[in-house]
PQR file of N, CA, C, O and H, with PARSE charges and radii, in Angstrom:
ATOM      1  N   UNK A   1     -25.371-148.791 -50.386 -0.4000 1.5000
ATOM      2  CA  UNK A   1     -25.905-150.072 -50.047 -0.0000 2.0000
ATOM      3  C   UNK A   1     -24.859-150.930 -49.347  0.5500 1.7000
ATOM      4  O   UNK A   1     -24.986-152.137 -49.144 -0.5500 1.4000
ATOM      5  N   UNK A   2     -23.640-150.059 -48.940 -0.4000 1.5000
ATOM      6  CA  UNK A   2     -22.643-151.202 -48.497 -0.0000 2.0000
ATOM      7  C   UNK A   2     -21.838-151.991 -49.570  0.5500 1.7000
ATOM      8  O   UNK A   2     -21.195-153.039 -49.501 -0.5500 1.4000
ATOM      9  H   UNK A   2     -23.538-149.079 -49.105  0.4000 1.0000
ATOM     10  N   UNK A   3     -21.984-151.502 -50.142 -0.4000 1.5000
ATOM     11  CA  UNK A   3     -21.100-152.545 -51.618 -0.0000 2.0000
ATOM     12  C   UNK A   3     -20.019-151.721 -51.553  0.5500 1.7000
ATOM     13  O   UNK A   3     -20.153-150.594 -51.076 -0.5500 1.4000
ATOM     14  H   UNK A   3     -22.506-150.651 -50.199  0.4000 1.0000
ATOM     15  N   UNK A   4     -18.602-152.239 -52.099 -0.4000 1.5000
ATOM     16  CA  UNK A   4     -17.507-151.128 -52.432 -0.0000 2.0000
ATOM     17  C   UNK A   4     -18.053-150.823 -53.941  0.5500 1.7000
ATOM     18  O   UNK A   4     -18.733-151.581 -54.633 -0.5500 1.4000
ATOM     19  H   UNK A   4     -18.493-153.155 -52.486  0.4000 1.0000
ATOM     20  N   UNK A   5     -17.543-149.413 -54.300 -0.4000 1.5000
ATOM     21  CA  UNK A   5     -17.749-149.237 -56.074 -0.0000 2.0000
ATOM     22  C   UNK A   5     -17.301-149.654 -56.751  0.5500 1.7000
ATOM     23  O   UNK A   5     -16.073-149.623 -56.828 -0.5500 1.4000
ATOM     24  H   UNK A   5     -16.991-148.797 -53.738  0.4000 1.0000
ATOM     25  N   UNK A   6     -18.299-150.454 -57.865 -0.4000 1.5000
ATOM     26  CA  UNK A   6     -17.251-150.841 -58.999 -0.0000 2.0000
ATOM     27  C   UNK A   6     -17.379-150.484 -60.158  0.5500 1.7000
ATOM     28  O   UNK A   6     -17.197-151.278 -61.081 -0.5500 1.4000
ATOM     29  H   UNK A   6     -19.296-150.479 -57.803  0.4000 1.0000
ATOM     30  N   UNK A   7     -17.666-149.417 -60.322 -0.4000 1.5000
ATOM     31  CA  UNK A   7     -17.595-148.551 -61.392 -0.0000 2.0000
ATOM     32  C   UNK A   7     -18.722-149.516 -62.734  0.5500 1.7000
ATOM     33  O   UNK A   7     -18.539-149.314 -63.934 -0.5500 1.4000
ATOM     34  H   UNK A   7     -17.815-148.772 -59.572  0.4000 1.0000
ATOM     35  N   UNK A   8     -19.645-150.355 -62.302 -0.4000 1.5000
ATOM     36  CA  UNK A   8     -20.550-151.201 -63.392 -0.0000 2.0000
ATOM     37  C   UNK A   8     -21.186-150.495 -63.936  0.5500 1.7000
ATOM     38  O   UNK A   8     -21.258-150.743 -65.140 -0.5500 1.4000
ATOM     39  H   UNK A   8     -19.794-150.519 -61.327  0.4000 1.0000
ATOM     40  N   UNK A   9     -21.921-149.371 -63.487 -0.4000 1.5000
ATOM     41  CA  UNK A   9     -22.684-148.469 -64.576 -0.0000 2.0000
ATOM     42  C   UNK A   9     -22.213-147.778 -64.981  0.5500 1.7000
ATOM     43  O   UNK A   9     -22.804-147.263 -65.930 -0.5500 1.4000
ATOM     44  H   UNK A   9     -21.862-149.170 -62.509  0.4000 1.0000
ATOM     45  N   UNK A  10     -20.807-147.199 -64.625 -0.4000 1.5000
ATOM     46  CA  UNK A  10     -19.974-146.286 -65.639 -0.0000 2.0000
ATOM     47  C   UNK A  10     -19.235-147.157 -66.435  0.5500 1.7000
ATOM     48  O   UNK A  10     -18.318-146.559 -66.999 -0.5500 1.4000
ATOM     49  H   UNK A  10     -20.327-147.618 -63.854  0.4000 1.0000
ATOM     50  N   UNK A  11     -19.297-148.549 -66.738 -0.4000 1.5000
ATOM     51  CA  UNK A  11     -18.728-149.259 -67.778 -0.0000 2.0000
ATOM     52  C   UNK A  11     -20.380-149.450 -69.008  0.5500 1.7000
ATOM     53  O   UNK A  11     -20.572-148.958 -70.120 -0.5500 1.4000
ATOM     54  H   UNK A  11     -20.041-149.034 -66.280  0.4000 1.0000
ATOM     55  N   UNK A  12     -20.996-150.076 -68.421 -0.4000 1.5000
ATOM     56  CA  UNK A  12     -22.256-150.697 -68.940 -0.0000 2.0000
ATOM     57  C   UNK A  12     -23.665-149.910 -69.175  0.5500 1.7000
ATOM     58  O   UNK A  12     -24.504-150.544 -69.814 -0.5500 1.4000
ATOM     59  H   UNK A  12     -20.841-150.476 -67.518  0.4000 1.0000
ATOM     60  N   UNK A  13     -24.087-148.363 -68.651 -0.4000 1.5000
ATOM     61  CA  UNK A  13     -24.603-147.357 -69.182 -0.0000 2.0000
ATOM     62  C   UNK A  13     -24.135-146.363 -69.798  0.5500 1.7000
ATOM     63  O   UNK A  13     -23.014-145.927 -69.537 -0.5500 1.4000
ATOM     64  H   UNK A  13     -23.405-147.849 -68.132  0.4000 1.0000
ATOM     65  N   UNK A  14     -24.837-145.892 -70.624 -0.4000 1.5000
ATOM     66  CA  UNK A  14     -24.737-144.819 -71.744 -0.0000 2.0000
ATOM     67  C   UNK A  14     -25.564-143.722 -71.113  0.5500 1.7000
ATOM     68  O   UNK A  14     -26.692-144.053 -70.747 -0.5500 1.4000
ATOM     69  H   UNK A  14     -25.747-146.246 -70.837  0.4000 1.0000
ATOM     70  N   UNK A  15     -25.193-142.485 -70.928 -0.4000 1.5000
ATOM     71  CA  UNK A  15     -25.999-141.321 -70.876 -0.0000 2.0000
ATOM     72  C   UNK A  15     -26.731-140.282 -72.073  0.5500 1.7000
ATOM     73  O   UNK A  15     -26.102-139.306 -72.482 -0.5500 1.4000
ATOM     74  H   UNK A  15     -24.277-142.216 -71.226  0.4000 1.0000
ATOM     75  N   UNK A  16     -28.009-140.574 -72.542 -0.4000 1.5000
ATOM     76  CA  UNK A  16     -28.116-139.988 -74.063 -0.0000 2.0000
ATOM     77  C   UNK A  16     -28.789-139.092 -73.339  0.5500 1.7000
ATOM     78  O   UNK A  16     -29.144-139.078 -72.160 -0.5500 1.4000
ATOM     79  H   UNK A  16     -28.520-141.367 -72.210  0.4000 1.0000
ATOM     80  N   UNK A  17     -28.898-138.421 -74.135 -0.4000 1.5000
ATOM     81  CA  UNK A  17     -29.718-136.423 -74.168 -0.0000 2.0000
ATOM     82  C   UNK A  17     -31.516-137.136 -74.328  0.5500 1.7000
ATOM     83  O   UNK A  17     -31.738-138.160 -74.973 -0.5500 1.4000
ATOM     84  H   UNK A  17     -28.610-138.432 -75.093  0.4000 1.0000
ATOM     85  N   UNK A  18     -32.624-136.329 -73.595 -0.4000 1.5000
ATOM     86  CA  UNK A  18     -33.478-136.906 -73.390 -0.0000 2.0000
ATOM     87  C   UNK A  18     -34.197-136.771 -74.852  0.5500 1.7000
ATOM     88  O   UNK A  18     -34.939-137.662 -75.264 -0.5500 1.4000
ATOM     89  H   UNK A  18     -32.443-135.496 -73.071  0.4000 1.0000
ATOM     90  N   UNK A  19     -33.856-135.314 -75.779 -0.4000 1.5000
ATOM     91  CA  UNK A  19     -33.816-135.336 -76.958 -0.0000 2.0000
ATOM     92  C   UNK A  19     -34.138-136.834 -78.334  0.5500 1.7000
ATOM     93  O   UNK A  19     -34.650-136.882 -79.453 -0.5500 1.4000
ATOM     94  H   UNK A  19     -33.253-134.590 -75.444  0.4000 1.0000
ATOM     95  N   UNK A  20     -33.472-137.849 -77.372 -0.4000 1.5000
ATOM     96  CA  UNK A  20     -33.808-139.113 -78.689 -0.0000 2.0000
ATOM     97  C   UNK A  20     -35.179-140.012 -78.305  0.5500 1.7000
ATOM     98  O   UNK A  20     -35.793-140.799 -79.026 -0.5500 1.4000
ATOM     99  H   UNK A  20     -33.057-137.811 -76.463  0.4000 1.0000
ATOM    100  N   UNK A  21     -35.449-139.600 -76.863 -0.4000 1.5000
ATOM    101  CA  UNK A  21     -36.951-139.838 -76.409 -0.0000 2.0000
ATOM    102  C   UNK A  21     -37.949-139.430 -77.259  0.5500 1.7000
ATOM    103  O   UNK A  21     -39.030-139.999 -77.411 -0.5500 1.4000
ATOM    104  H   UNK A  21     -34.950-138.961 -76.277  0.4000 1.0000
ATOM    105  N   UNK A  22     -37.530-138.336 -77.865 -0.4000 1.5000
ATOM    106  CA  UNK A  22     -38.804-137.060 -77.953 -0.0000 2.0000
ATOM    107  C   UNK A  22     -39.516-137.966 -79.200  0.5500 1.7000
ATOM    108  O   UNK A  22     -40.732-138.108 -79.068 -0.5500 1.4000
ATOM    109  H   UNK A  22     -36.652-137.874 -77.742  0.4000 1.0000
ATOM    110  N   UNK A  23     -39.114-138.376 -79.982 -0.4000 1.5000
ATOM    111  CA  UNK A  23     -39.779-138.922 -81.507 -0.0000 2.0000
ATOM    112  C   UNK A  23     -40.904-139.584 -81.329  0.5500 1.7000
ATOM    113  O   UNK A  23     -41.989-139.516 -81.908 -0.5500 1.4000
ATOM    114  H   UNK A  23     -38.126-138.261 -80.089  0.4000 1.0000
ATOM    115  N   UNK A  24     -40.264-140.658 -79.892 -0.4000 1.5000
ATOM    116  CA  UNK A  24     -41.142-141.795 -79.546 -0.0000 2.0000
ATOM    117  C   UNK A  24     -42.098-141.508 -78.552  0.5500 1.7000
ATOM    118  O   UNK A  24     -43.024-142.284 -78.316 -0.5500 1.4000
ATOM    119  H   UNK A  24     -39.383-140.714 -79.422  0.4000 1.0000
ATOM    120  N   UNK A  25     -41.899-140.199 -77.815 -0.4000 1.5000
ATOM    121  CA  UNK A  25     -42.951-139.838 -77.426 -0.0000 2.0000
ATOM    122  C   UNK A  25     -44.513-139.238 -77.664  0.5500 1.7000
ATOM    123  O   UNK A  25     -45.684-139.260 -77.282 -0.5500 1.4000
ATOM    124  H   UNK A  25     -41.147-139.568 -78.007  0.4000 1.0000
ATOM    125  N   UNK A  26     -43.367-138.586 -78.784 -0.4000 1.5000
ATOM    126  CA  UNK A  26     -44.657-137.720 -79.628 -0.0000 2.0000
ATOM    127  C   UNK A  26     -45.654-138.530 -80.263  0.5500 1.7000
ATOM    128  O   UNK A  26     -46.852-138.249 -80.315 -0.5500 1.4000
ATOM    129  H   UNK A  26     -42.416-138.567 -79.094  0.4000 1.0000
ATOM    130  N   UNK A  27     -44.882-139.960 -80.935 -0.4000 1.5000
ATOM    131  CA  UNK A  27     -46.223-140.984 -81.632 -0.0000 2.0000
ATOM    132  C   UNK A  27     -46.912-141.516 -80.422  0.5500 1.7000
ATOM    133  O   UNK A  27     -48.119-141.712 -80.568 -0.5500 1.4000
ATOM    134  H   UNK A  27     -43.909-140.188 -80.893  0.4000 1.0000
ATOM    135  N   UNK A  28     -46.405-141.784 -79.281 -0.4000 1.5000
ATOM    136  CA  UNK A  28     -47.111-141.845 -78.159 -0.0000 2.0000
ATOM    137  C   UNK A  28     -48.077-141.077 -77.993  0.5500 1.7000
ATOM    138  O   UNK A  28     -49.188-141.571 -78.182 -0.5500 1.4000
ATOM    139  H   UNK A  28     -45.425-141.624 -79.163  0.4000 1.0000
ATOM    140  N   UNK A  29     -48.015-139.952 -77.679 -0.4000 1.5000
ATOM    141  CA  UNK A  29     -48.646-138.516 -77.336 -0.0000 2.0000
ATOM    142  C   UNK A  29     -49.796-138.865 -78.187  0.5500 1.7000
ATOM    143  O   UNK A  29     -50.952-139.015 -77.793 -0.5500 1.4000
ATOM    144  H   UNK A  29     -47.112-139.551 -77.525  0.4000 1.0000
ATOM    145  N   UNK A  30     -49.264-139.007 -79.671 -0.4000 1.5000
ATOM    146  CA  UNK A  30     -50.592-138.373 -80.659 -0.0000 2.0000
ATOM    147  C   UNK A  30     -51.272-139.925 -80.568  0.5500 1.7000
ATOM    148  O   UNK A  30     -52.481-139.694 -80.579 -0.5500 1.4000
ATOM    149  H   UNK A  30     -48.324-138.885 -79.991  0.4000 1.0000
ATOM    150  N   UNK A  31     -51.160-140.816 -80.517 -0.4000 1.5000
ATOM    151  CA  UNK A  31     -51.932-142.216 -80.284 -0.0000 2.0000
ATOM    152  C   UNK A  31     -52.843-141.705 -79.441  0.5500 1.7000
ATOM    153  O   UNK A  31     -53.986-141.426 -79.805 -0.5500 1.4000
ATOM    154  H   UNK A  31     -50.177-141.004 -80.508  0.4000 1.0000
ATOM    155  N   UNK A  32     -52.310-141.508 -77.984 -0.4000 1.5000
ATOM    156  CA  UNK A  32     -53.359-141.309 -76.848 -0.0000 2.0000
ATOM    157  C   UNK A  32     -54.398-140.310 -77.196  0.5500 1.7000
ATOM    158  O   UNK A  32     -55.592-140.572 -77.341 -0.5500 1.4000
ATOM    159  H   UNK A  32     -51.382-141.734 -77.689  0.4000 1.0000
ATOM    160  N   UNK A  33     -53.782-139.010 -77.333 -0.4000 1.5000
ATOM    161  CA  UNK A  33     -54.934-137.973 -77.900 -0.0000 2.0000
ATOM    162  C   UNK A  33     -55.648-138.626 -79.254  0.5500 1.7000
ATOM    163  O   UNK A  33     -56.837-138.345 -79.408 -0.5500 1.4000
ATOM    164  H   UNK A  33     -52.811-138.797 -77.216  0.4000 1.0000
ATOM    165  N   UNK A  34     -55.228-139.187 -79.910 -0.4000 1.5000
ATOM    166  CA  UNK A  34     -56.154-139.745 -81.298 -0.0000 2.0000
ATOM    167  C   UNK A  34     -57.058-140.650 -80.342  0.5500 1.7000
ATOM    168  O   UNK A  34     -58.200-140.190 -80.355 -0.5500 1.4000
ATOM    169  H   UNK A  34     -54.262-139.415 -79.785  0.4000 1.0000
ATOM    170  N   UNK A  35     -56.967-141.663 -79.598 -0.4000 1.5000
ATOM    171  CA  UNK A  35     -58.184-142.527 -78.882 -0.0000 2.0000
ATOM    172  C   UNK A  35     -58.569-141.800 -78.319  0.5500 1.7000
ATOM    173  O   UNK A  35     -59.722-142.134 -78.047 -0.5500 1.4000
ATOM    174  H   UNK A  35     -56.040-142.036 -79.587  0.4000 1.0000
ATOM    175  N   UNK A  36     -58.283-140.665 -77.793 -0.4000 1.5000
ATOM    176  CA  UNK A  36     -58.904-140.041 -76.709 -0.0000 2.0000
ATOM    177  C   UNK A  36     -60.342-138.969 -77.730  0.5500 1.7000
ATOM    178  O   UNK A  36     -61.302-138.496 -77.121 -0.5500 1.4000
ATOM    179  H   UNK A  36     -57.346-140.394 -78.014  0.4000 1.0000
ATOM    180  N   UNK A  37     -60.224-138.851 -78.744 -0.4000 1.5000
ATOM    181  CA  UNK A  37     -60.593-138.275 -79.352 -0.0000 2.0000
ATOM    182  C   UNK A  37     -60.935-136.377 -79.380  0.5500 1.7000
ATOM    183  O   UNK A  37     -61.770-135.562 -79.771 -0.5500 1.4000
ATOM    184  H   UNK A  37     -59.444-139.235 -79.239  0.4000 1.0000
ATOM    185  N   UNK A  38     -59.291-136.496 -78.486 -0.4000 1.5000
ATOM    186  CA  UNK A  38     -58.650-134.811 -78.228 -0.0000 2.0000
ATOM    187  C   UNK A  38     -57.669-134.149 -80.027  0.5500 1.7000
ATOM    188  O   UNK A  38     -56.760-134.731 -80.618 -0.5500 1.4000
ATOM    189  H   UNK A  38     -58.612-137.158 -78.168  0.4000 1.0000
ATOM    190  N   UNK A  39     -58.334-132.841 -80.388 -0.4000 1.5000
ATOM    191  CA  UNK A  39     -57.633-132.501 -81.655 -0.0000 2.0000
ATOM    192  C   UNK A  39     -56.146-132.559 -81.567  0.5500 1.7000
ATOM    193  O   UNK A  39     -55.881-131.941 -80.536 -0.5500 1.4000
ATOM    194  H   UNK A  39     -59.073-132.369 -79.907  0.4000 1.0000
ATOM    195  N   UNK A  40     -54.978-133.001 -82.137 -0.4000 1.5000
ATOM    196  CA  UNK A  40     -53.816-132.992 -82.110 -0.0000 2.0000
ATOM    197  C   UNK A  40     -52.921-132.248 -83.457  0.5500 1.7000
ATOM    198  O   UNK A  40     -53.022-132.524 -84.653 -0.5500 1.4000
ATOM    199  H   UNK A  40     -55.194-133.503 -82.975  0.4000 1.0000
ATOM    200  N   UNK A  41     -52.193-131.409 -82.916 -0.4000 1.5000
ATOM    201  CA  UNK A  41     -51.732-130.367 -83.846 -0.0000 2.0000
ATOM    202  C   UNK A  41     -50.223-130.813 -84.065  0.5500 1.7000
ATOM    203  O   UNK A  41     -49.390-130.509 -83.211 -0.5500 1.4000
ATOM    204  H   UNK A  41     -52.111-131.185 -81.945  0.4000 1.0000
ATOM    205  N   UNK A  42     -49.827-131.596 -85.304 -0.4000 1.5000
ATOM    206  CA  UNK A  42     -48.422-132.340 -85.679 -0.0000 2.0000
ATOM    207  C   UNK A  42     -47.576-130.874 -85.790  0.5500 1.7000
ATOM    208  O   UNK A  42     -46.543-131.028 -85.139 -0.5500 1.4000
ATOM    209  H   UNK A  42     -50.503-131.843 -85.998  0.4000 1.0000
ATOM    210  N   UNK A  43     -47.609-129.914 -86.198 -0.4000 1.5000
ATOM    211  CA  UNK A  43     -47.183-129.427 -87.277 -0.0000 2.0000
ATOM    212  C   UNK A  43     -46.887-128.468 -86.067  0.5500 1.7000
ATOM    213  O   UNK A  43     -46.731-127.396 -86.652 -0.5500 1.4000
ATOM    214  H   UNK A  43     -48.449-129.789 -86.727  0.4000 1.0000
ATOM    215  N   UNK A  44     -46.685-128.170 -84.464 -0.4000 1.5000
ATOM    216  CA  UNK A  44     -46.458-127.321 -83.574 -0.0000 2.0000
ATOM    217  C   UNK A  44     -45.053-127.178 -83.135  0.5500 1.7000
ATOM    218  O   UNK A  44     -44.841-128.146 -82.404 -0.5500 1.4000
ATOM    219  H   UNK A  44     -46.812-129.040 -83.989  0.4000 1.0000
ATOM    220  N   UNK A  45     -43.858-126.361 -83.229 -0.4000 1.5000
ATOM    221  CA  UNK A  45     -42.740-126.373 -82.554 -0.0000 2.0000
ATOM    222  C   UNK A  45     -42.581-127.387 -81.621  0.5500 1.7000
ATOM    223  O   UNK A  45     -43.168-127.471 -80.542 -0.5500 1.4000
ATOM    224  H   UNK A  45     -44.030-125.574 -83.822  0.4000 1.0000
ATOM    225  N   UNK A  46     -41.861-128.061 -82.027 -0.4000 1.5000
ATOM    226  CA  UNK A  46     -41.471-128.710 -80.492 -0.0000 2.0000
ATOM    227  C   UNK A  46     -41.368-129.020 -79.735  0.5500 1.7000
ATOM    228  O   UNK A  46     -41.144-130.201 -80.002 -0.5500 1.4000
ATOM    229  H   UNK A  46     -41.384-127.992 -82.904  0.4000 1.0000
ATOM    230  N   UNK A  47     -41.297-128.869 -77.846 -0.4000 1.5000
ATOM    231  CA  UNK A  47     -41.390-128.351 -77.030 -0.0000 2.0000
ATOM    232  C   UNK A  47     -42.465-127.231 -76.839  0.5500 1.7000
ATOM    233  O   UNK A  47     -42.219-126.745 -75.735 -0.5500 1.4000
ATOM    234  H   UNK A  47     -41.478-127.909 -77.630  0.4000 1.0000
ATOM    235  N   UNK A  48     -43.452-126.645 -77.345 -0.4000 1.5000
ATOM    236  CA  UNK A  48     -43.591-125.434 -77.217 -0.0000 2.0000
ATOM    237  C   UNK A  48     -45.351-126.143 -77.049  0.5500 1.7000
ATOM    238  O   UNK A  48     -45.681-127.247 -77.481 -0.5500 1.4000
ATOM    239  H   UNK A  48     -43.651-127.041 -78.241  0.4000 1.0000
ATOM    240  N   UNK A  49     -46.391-125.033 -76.218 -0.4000 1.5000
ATOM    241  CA  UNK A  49     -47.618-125.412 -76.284 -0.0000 2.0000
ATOM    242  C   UNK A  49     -48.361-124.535 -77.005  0.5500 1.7000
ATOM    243  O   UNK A  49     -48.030-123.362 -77.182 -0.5500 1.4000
ATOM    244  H   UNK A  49     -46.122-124.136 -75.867  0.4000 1.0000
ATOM    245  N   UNK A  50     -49.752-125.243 -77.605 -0.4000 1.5000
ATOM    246  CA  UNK A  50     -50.215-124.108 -78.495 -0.0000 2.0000
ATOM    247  C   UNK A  50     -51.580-124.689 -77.822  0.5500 1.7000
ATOM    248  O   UNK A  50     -51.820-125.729 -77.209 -0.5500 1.4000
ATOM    249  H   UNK A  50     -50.022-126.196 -77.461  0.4000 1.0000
ATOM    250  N   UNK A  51     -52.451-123.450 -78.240 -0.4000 1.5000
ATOM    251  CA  UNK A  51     -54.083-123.764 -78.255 -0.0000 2.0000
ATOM    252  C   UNK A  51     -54.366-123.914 -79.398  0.5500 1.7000
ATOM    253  O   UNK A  51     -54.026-123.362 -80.444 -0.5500 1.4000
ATOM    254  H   UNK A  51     -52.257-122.605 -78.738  0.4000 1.0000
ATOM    255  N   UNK A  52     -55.328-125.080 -79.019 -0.4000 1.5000
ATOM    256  CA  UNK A  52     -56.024-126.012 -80.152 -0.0000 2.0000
ATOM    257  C   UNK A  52     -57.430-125.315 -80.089  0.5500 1.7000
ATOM    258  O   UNK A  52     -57.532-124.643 -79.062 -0.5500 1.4000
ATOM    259  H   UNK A  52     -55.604-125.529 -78.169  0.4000 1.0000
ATOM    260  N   UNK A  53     -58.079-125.295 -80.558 -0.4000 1.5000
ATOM    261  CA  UNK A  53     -59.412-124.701 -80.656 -0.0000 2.0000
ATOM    262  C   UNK A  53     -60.590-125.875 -81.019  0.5500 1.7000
ATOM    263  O   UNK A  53     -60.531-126.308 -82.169 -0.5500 1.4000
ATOM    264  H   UNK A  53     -57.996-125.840 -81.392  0.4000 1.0000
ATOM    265  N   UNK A  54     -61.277-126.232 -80.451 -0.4000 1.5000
ATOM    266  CA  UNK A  54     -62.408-126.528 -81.000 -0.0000 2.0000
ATOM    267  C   UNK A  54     -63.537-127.295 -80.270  0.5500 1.7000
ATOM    268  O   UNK A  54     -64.592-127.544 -80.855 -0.5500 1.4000
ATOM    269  H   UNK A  54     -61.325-125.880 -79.516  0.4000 1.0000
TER
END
């Protein structure tokens, strides 16, 4: 942008692992599918996709 660097976001950001997202996504996730009135399976690995049946 024409600025010289001044190193402000390597003083004033933190880089976290996307890992501490995941918690708050998932109550996200299962909110939407609960209004949506799509089955939601808590109890699935992780990362990982499963078929839901029904």
């Amino acid at each position: 942008m024409g600025h010289k660097p001044s190193a402000t976001a390597e003083k004033h950001c933190t880089v976290r692992p996307l890992d501490l997202l995941r918690l708050h996504h998932e109550k996200i996730e299962a909110w939407i599918l609960e209004q949506a009135g799509v089955p939601f399976v808590a109890t699935v690995e992780p990362g990982k996709l499963a078929l839901v049946a029904g």
